[in-house]
N, C-alpha and C positions, 0 to 999 in steps of 0.2 A: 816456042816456050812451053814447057812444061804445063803450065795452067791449063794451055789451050788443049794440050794431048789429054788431060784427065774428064775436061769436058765433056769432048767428042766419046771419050769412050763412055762417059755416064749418059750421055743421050742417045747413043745405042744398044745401053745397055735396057735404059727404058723403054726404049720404042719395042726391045724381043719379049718384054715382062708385060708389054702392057694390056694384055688379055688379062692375063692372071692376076694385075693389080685390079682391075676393074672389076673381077668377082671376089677380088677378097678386100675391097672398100668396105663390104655391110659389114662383116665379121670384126675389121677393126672397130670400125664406130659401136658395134653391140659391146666389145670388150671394155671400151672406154666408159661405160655408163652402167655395166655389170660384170661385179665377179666371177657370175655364171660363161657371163659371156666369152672371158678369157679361157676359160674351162671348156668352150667349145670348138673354139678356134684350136687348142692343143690337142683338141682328140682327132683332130681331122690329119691323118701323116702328110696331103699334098698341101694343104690350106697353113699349115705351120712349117713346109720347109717353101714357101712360095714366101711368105711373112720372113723368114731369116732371109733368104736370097736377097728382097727389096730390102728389107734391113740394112743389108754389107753394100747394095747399090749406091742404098743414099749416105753411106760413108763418104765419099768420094763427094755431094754438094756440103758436105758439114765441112771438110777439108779447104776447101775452094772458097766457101763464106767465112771461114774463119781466115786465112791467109789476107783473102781481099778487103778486110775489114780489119786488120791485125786484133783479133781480137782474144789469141793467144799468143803475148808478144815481150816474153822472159828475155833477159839482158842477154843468157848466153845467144840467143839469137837476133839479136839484133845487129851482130855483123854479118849474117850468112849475104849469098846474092837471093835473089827472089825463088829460084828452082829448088837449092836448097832450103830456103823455107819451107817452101812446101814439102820436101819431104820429111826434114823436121816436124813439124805440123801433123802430118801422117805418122811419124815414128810413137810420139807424144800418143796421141790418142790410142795406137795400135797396143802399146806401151797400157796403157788405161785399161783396156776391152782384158789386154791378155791379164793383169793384175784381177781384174771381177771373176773372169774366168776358173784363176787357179784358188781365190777364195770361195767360190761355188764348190769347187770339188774337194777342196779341202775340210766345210764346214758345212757337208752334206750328211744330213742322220742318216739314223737308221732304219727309221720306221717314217712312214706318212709319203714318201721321198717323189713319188707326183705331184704334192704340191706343193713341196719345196723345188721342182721343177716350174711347173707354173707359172710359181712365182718372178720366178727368175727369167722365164723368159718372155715375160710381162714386159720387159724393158726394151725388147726389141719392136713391141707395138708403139709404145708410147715413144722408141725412139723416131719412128716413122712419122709416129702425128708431129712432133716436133719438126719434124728437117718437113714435113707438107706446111705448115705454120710459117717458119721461117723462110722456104721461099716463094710465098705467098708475099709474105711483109717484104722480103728484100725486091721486087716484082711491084709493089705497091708505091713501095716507099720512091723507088729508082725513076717512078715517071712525075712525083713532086720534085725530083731532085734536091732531096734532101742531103744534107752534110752527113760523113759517116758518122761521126758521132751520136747520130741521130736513131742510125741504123745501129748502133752498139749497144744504144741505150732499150730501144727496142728487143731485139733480139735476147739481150741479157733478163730481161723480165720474164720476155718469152721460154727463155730455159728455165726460170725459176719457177714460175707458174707451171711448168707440165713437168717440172720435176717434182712438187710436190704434189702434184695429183697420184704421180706416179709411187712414190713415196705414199702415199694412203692408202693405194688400191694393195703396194705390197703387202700393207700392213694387216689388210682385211686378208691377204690369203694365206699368210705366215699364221694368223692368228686360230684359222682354221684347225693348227696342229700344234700351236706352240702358246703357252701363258703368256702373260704382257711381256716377262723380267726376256724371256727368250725370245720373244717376237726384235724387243730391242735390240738384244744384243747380236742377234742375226743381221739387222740392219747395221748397225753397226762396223760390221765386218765384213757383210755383201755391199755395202752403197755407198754408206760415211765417210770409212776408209780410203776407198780409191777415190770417191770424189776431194775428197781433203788433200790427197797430195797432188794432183790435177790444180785446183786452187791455188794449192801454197806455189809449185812452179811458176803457175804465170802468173803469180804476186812478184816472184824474186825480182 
């Protein structure tokens, strides 16, 4: 089964990272509680492409908890077999990442452009704490044996709560360079947007 192949390779993939996660623990947890801190983690070139690597690693459990838990679960898929869900699932999000992406380069200035970098990839720490969070909970949850619902209902907080952390910390680094009316409308177009039509699909 396909599930089981994505697995196996996300826990080989962690076991070759897991030096490098274990000294770049402090830098995320300094980032999450200072602006500064995200600003030191980017100036490091090994310490922010070790942070993107784990990033795109734990791709791969946000996929696998989402499937296992349907917790993006639009009608058009709803007749796939299970394999293609998942790749569905994967298409979706990959779909999402590359939409942030070409809004990044498209509504990049001209001037300040570090931390309009920064900013932006500020999201790949806080996607980290999230997918450590969730499978902490899903890990927790699994030995009450709890009903999935349970674990939907969780997890869905869980994203909401560290998405607006995450959403604040942006706002404090945009704001660095841009007035309130710009800080918004950056957001807007970097965050709102792709998460809004992410939303509306798995409403359909």
């Amino acid at each position: 089964m396909l599930w089981n192949v994505f697995l196996v390779v996300f826990v080989l993939l962690m076991i070759l990272q897991l030096k490098r996660v274990l000294q770049l623990a402090p830098l995320l947890g300094d980032s999450l509680f200072r602006t500064r801190g995200s600003s030191t983690l980017e100036n490091s070139v090994r310490y922010g492409h070790d942070r993107n690597n784990l990033a795109l690693t734990l791709f791969i459990p946000a996929v696998l908890v989402t499937v296992r838990y349907q917790m993006y679960r639009p009608f058009f898929l709803k007749t796939l077999s299970p394999d293609w869900y998942l790749i569905a699932v994967a298409g979706a999000y990959s779909a999402f990442m590359l939409l942030r992406m070409i809004m990044f380069w498209w509504l990049k200035p001209r001037r300040r452009y570090d931390n309009y970098v920064l900013a932006h990839q500020a999201g790949h720490t806080y996607f980290i704490v999230l997918m450590v969070l969730m499978l902490a909970t899903v890990g927790l949850l699994t030995l009450f044996h709890c009903p999935d619902m349970v674990f939907r209902v969780v997890i869905y907080v869980e994203i909401g709560l560290v998405y607006l952390l995450f959403i604040f910390r942006k706002t404090q680094i945009l704001s660095l360079f841009c007035n309130p009316l710009r800080t918004f409308l950056y957001l807007c177009g970097l965050e709102f947007f792709p998460a809004a039509l992410l939303i509306v699909s798995a409403a359909l």
